[in-house]
N, C-alpha and C positions, 0 to 999 in steps of 0.2 A: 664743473657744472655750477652755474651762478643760481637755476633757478629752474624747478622743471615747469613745465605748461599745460596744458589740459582746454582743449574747444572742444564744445558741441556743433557738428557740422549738420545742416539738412542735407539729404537725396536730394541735388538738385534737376538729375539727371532724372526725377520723374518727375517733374512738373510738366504741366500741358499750357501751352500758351494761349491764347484767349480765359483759360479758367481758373489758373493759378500766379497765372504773372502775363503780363503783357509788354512793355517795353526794357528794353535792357541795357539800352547803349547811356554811356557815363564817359565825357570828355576828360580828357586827361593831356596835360602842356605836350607840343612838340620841344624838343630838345636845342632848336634854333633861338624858342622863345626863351627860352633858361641862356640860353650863350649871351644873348642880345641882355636880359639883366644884369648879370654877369660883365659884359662889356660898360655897359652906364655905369653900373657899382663902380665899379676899377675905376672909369673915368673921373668920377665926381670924388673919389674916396673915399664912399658909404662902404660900411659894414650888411652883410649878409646873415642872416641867421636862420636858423631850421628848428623848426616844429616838429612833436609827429602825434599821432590823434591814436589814442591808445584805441584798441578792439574797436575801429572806427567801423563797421558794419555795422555794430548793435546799434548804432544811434539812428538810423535811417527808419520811420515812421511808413509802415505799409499800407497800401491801397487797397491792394488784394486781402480774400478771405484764404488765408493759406494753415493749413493743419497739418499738424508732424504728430507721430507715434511718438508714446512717452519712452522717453531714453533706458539701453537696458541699465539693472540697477536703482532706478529712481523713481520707477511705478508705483503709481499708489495703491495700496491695499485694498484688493475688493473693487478697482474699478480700471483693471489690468487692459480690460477692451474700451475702454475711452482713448480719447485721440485730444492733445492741445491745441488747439487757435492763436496764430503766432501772431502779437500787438507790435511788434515790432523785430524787425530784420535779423537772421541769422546769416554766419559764412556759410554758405554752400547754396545759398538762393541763387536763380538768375538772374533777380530784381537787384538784388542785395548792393551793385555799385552802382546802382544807378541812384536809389532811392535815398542812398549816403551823401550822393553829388547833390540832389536837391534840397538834403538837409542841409549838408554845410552853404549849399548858395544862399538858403532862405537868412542864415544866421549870416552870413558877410554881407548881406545888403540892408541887414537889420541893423547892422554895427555903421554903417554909412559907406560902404565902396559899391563901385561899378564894376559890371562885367564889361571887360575890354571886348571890342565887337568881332575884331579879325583873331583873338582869342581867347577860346570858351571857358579857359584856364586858367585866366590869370586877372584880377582884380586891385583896382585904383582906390586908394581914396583921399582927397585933399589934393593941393598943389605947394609948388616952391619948397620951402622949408620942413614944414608939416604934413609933404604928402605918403603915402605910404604905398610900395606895391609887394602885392603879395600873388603867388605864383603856386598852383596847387597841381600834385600827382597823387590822387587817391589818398594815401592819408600823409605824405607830407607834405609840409608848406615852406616855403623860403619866404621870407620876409628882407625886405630892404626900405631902403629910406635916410635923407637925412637927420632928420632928428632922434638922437637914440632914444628921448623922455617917449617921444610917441609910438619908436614900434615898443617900446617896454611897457608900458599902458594897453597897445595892441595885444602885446600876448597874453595880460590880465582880463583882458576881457575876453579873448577865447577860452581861460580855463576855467571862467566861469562857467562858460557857456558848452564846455567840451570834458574830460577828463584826459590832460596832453601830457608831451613829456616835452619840456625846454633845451634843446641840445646845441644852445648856446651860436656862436659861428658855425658856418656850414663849414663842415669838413671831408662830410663824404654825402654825396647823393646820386641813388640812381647806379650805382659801382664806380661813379667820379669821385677823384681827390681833387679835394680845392684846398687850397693855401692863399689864404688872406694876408697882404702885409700894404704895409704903408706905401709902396710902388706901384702897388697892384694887385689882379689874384692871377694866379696859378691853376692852370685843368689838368689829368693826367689819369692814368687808368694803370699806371704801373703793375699795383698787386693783382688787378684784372689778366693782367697779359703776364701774369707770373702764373696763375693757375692755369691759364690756357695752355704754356707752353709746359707743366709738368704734367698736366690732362696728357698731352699728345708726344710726350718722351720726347719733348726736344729742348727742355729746359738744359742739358752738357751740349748743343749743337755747337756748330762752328759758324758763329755767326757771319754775318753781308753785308754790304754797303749800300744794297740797291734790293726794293720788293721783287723788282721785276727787269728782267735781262731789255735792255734797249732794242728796239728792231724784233723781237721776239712776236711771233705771228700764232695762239695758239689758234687750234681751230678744232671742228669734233671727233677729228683723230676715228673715222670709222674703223681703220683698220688696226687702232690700238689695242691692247691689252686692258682688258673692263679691271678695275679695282673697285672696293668696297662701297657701293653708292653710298648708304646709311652715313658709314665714317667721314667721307670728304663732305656731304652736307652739314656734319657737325663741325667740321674744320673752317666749313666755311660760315654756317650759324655764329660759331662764338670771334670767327673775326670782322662780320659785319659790327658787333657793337662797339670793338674796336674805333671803329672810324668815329667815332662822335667825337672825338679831339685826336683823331690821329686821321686828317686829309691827308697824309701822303703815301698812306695803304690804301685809301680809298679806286685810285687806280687800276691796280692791281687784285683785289679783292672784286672790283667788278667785274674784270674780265674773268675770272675763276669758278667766279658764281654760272657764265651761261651754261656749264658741262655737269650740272648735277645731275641731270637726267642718265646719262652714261658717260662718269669719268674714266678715266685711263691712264695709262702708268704717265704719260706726258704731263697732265692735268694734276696729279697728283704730285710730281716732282715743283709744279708748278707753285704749290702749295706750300710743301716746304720749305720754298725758297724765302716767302712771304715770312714763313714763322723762324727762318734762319735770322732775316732782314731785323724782326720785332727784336731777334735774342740778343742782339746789339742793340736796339734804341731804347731796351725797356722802361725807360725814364722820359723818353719824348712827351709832349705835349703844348698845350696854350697858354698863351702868353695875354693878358687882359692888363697895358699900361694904364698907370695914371697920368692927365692929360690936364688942361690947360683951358682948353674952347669947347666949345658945343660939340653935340654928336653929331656927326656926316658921315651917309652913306656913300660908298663909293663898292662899285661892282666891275668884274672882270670876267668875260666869258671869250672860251674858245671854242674851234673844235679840228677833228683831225677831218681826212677824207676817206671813205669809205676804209677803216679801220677794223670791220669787223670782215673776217676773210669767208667767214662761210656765205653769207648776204650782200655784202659790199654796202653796209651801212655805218653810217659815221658816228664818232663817240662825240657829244657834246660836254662840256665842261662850263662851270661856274664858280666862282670866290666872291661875297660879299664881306666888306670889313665894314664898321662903324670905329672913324676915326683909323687906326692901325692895329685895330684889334679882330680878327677872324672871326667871323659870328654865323655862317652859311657856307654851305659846298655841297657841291651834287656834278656825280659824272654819269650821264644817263645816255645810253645805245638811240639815235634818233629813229623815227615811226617810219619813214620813210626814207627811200636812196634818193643820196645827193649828186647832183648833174656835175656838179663842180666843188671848188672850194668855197667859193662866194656864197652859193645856197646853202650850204654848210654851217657857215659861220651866220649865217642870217639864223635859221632856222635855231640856229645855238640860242643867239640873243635874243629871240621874243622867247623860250623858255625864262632867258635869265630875266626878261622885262618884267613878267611874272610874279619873280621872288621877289624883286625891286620893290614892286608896287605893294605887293602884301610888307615885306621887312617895311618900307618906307614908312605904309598905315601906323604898322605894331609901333614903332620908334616913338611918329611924333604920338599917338594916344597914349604912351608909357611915361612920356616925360612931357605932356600935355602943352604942345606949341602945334602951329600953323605946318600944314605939309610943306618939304622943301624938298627939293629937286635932287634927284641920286645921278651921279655921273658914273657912263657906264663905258669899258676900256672895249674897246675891241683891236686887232690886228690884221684888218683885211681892212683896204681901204674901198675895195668895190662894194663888200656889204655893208659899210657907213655912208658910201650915195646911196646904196638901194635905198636902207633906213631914212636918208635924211628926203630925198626926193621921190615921189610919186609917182615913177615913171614904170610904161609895162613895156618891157620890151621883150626881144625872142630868148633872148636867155632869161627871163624870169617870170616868161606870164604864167607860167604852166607850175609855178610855187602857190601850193595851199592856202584860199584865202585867211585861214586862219594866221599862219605866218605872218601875217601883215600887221597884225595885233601892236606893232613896236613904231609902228611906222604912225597910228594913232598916239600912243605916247609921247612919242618924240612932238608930233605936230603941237600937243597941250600943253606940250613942256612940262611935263613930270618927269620925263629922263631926257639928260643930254649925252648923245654918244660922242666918245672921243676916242682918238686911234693912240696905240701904244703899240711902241716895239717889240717885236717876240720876244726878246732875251728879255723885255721886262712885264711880259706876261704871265701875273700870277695864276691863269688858270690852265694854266697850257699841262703841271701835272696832272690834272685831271682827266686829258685826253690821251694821252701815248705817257708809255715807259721813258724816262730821264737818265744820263748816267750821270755818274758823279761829278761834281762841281769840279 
């Protein structure tokens, strides 16, 4: 034991909204925007470093007239039925992250940074040599930049301003390992997927070469054997955060996740196979080189055909890099059935055109240049006419006009689509099971 601890928490669970707290939502980074730092860092061969903002709820400055009971043990004598008037924020408010986010925004624009617009989390300030970006989750913050004089002046002025802890290079954020070195950094969830696999006694298994059996068709198995709903939700809980640097569970962990409602012993074996697969790669993870030239986005979407057996709807897939470094991935069940493979792969790409156009924003506003044109892979060469020409014909009128959404991009020239061959499509594991190389 290094140290014991001791909070006073408030009943947040009786506040009324309108008369004790009103608003409650507090932004906090996606994990794409942390990769995409992460990837420039590497590239340029900045240093990364982590903050963390001690008892950072007390600092937030309340709106509300909100009153707590005096704590037991610390009443005051003789006036046992009085009640305190909180001047500022406790843990256990509903206010409490929000009212912290608007304290540390007021102080980072006070000190000279922007809030970046596409996002709400992560903050600019200066350019070239001197600029600084800083990236916030509740109470920590990553810092990067080229000059180290300025983020080390940076962190003087937060502890003025805050009471923090300095934790030097980032090493762990979020349950990530980062490893900093002069090539590049490192992502990796190792000791993450070591607890996981001794949580669920499979840390002795016999580990896999593969998450998921190639051609393997699960589906809702009515007529199977129900097992423990509660337990495979939690199997499948702790291996969604997995994916945040391991895309090649993401596959497989999606299609696992549709049967939580009523899994089955199929569904379940299906499961272990994934935590067999981890008990061999426990070390996998990302790779963020160091580089040479500017950062360029480049994207890769696929998708299979009517993949999902119980609906007959299609799995769509994406991979965005910046330069050769992985910074995005999403395999998401499409809204609607596909007539063909062509509407497939279309309806894939204006999802991926999507993340293009936001990753594309977030880039150039991070490293503060002119928007530049993201080249996007596709492997159907029918859905790179549809995209490229305007044409309605009988095999496509009857596609959603929102689907079309890629087909304006393309015209503005913000993305140029270009065809790639399957074997060198990197999003293709995102849609169907792989076997081994």
């Amino acid at each position: 034991v290094i140290k014991h601890k001791a909070r006073l928490v408030a009943k947040g669970y009786v506040q009324r909204q309108g008369i004790d707290f009103d608003e409650v939502f507090a932004p906090v980074d996606r994990l794409d925007t942390v990769r995409v730092i992460l990837a420039v860092a590497a590239n340029r061969g900045w240093q990364v470093h982590h903050l963390d903002v001690k008892s950072a709820f007390l600092n937030g400055e309340l709106e509300e007239e909100v009153y707590v009971t005096q704590p037991e043990g610390f009443t005051v004598k003789n006036k046992e039925h009085m009640v305190l008037k909180l001047s500022k924020a406790l843990y256990g408010l509903r206010q409490a992250p929000r009212v912290w986010n608007t304290q540390l925004d007021r102080s980072l624009k006070h000190l000279g940074f922007s809030k970046c617009a596409l996002e709400q989390a992560m903050y600019t300030r200066g350019k070239d040599r001197t600029g600084i970006i800083v990236e916030v989750y509740v109470d920590d913050l990553i810092v990067t930049g080229e000059d180290s004089e300025a983020i080390a002046s940076f962190k003087q002025q937060m502890m003025a301003e805050f009471e923090m802890s300095d934790l030097g290079l980032l090493t762990y954020y979020l349950g990530i390992e980062v490893e900093q070195g002069e090539d590049g950094i490192w992502i990796k969830q190792a000791t993450y997927a070591k607890k996981v696999l001794i949580q669920f006694g499979m840390f002795d298994c016999n580990p896999t070469k593969i998450p998921m059996e190639p051609r393997s068709q699960l589906n809702k198995d009515p007529e199977g054997q129900p097992v423990d709903a509660t337990e495979y939700r939690r199997f499948i809980g702790c291996l969604r955060y997995l994916v945040h640097t391991r895309p090649d569970l993401l596959y497989a962990v999606g299609v696992a996740s549709r049967f939580m409602e009523r899994p089955t012993v199929m569904h379940h074996k299906a499961v272990k196979q994934i935590l067999r697969y981890l008990k061999g790669t426990i070390n996998f993870g990302l790779v963020y080189t160091r580089g040479k030239g500017e950062e360029v986005i480049v994207g890769f979407t696929d998708s299979d055909l009517a993949g999902d057996v119980d609906d007959r709807k299609s799995i769509g897939g994406m991979a965005f890099y910046v330069n050769e470094s992985l910074v995005s991935w999403n395999s998401q069940k499409q809204k609607t059935v596909a007539l063909s493979s062509c509407e497939a792969e279309f309806m894939a790409a204006t999802a991926a055109a999507c993340q293009a156009l936001w990753l594309r924003g977030l880039l150039d506003e991070l490293i503060g240049r002119e928007p530049q044109v993201v080249k996007l892979y596709v492997d159907n060469k029918s859905a790179i006419a549809l995209m490229k020409n305007p044409v309605f014909h009988g095999r496509s009128k009857h596609i959603d006009t929102k689907f079309h959404f890629i087909r304006e991009c393309v015209e503005r020239g913000h993305i140029i689509v270009d065809f790639v061959r399957t074997d060198e499509q990197r999003a293709d594991l995102m849609t169907k099971a792989l076997p081994t190389a």
